[in-house]
N, C-alpha and C positions, 0 to 999 in steps of 0.2 A: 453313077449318077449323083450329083452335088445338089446339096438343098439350095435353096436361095440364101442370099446374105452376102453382104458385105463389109459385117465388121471384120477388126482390129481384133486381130486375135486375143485375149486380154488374159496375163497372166494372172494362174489362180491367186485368189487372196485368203486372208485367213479365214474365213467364215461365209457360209451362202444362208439365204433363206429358209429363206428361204425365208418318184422318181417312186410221159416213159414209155417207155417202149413194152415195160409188163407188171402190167400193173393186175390184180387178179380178180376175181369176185364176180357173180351175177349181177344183170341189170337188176337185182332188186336189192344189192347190199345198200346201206346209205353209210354215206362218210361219218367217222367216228373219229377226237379227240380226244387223249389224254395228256393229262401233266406230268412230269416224273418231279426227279430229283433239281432242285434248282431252278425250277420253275419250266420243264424243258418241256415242252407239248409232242407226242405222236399222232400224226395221223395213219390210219387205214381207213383205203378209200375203195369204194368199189368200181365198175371200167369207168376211166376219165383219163388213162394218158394219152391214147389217141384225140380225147378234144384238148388234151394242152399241147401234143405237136400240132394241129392245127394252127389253137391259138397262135402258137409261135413265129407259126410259120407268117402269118399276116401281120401279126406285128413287128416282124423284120423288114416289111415292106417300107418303100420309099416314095411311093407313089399310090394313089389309090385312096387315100385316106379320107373318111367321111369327117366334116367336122361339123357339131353339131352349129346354127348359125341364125340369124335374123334374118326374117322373111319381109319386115313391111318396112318402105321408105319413109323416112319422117324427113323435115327439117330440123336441123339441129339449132339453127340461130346461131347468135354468140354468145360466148360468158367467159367465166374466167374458172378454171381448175386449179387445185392443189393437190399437186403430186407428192406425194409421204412415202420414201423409201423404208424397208426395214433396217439398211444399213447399206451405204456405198462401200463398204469395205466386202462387201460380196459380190458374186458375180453376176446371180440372176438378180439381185435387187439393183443392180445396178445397171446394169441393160434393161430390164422390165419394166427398170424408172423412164428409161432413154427413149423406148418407143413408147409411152404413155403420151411424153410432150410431142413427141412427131405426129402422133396420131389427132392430138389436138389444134396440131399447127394445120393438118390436112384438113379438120372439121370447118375451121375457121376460129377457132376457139382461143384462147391463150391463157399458155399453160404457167405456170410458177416455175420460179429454177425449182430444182428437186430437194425438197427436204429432206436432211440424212437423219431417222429415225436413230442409227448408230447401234442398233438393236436391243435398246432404251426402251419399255415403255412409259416412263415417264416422258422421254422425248418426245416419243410418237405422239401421244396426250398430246403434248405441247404444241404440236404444229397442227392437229386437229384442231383446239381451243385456237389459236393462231388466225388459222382460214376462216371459224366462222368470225374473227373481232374484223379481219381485214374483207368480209363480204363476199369470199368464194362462191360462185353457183355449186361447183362440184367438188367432189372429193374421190382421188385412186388412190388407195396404200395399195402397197407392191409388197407379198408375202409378210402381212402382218397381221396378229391372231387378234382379232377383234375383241373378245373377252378378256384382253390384257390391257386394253383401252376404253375398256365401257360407258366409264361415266362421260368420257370427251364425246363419242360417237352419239350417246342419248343426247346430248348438248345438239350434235351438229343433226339429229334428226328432228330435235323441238322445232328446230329452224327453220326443217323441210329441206335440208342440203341433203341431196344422193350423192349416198359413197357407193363406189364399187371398189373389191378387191381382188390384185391379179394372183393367182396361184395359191390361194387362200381355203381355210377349212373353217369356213363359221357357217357351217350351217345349222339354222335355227336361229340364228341372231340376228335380231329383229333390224331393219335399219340397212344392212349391209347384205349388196349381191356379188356373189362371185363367180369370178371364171379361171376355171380351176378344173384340173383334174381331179381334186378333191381326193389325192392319195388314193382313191380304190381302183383306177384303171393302172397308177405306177406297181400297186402292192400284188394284181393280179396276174399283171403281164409278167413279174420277177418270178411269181411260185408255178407258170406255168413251163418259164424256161427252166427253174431247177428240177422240174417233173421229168419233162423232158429229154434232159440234158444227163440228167442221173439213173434214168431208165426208171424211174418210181421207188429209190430207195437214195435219202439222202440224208446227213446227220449237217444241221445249219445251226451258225451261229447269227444270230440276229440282234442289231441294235436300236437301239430307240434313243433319242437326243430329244428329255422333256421340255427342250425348249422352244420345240417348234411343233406344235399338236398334228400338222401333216404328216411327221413322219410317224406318229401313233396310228394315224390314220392309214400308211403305209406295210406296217403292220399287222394290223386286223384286218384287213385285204389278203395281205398274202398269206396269212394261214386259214383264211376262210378258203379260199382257191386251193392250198395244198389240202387240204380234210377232201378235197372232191376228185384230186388228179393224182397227189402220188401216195403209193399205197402205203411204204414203208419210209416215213419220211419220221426225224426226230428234230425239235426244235428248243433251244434253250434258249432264251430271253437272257437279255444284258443291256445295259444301261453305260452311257457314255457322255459326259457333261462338252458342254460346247465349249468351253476352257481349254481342253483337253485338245484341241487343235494349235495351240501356239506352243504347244512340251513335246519336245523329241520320244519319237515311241511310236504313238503317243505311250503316256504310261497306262492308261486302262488295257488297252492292244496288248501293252508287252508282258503283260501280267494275266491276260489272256490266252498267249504262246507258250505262259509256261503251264498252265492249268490245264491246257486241250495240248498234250505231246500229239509227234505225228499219228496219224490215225483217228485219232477220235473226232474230229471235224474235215468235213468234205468242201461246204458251201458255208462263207461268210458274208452275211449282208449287212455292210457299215450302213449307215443312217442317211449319207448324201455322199459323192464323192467327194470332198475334201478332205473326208472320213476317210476313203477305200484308197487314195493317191499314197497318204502314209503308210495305212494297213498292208499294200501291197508291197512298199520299197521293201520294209522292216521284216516282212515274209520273207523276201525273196532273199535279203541280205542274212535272213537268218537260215535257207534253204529249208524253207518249207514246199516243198514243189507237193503236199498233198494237200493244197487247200484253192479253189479257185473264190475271188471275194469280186464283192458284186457293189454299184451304189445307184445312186437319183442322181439326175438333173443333166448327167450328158457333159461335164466340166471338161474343156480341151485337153488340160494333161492330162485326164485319166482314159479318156477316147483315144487318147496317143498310147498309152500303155496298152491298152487293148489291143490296137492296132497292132503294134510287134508281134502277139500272141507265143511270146516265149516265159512270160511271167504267171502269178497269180491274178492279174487282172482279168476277171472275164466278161465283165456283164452292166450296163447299165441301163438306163432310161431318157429318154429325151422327150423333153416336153412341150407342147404351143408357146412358147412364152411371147413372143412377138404378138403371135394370134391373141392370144388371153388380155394382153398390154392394150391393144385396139378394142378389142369386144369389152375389156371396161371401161373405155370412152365413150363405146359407144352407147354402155348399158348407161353409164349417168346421164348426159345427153338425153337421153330418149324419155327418163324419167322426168327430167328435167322441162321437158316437152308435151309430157301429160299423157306419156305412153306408158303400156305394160313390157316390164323388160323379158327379155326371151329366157329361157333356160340354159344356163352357160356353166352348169358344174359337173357336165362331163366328158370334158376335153378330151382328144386320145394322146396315146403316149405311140414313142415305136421303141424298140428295143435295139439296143448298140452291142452287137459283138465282133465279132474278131470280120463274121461273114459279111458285115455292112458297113464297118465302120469307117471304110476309104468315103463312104457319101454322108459324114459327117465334120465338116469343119469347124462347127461355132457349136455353140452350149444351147443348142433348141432345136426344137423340130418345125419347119418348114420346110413343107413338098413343095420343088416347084412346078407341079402342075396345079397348086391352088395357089390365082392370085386376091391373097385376102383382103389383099390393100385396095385393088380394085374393086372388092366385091364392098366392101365399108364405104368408098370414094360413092361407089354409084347409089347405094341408099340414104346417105347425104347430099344427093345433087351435086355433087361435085365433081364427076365423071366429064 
């Protein structure tokens, strides 16, 4: 079964946004974390891997999917939006830009060509200050940390301009709504398949890229979920600079292959696949066959890698991004209208492995048995 969609397949580019079986203990053990050496966390969990083959098991699903969503029709009117990429040079900020404007051209709205943030926050700044000189009604950034652009957003909330942001982690930040998985259903659904999947006993290597605070947020999700699901699970912390995508290797990776020989890591979780596509080749070319590496966001080469299921690639996430792209139109729009916006920061994710991955063509998640575009059209009148 094939999601909806009909893009252009688009090949990856350098950078995205911006994703057991015996397990032991009495119902009354509680989940316990330690630190070791190098920063590496253990958990023992008491029973929880029959609720993370559950979990799994639904979130492999393709169909079925509840998404959280707006319940009251407003008018939207007209106005004019500013769409702020984090960088077109990525995949999801650049299709998450692409249906922003569609979704605006559907409202009746008219949207700006797409500012390319270039993953600048001065740039970002700049096309924020920008919208509010040239009289935008609204404002979408697409996967960009609001706290990296504060003082422009305080500007454009003196103004009373509603921003929303698509796939975005500012919560608490005043001014800006997002629709978003908010990293903790990508971070959950990852530590319930390596529960899972390793029978409750797994040695992971995990990376964080600080330059996108979701995947921090990706992070403390997933080791919040493994302290509950798998029993003997050990986890080292590693750090990988977003540079480090355009240097063969990468060089953090290969200096990581040689530090963890065969054996000492099972499960590797790069930060997003543009991360996991290298980390995999550089495995496989280095015949690492004892490592399966996992990422975010569902990227077409790496869902292709998947798909073979003769490599290290095992595992990823796929997210609303279409969905998320319309619900921030819709959320400005509606503000913009003197309504209260709904709750849109807890998107679901599904999980991409080898068992699903033929009903994944493009870099997101949409079931086609939810048409969302139609559910958006008919609360706008424009059904």
């Amino acid at each position: 079964m094939k999601f909806q969609g009909s893009r252009r397949t688009i090949g990856l580019l350098a950078v995205v946004a911006a994703l057991g079986l015996t397990a032991c203990g009495s119902d009354d053990d509680e989940p316990t974390a330690t630190t070791g050496n190098d920063g590496a966390v253990t958990t023992t969990a008491g029973a929880g891997s029959a609720d993370a083959e559950a979990a799994v098991a639904d979130a492999l699903k393709t169909t079925g999917i509840e998404f959280p969503q707006p319940d009251e029709a407003f008018d939207p009117g007209t106005g004019k939006v500013a769409v702020i990429s984090c960088g077109q040079a990525g995949l999801n900020c650049k299709l998450g830009s692409d249906d922003v404007r569609e979704a605006a051209k559907a409202m009746g709205w008219t949207a700006s060509p797409v500012f390319d943030g270039e993953f600048a926050p001065a740039k970002q700044a700049g096309y924020v200050q920008q919208a509010i000189r040239e009289g935008y009604d609204a404002i979408v950034l697409v996967s960009i940390d609001a706290n990296s652009i504060k003082a422009a957003l305080d500007a454009a909330k003196a103004k009373d301009i509603p921003v929303a942001c698509v796939m975005c982690t500012n919560a608490g930040f005043d001014g800006v709504v997002d629709v978003t998985t908010n990293g903790v259903t990508d971070g959950e659904a990852i530590a319930n398949w390596i529960a899972a999947d390793s029978g409750g006993k797994a040695k992971i290597l995990a990376y964080d890229d600080k330059s996108f605070p979701i995947v921090a947020e990706r992070l403390k999700a997933m080791k919040a979920r493994l302290a509950e699901v798998c029993a003997e699970c050990s986890i080292d912390d590693a750090t990988i600079p977003t540079t480090d995508l355009q240097k063969p290797g990468p060089p953090t990776w290969t200096a990581a292959l040689a530090k963890y020989p065969q054996g000492a890591v099972d499960y590797v979780m790069s930060p997003y696949d543009p991360f996991a596509i290298p980390f995999s080749k550089t495995a496989e070319q280095r015949g690492r066959t004892d490592l399966k590496i996992g990422g975010y966001d569902a990227s077409p080469d790496f869902v292709a890698m998947i798909k073979k299921g003769d490599g290290p690639a095992a595992v990823t996430t796929a997210a609303p991004f279409p969905y998320a792209s319309w619900g921030a139109m819709d959320q400005v729009a509606r503000i913009k209208a003197g309504k209260e916006p709904w709750k849109s920061d807890g998107l679901p994710v599904a999980l991409v492995t080898k068992e699903n991955a033929d009903a994944f063509d493009e870099a997101y998640l949409s079931p086609e048995d939810f048409d969302f575009k139609s559910l958006f059209a008919g609360l706008w009148g424009k059904d």
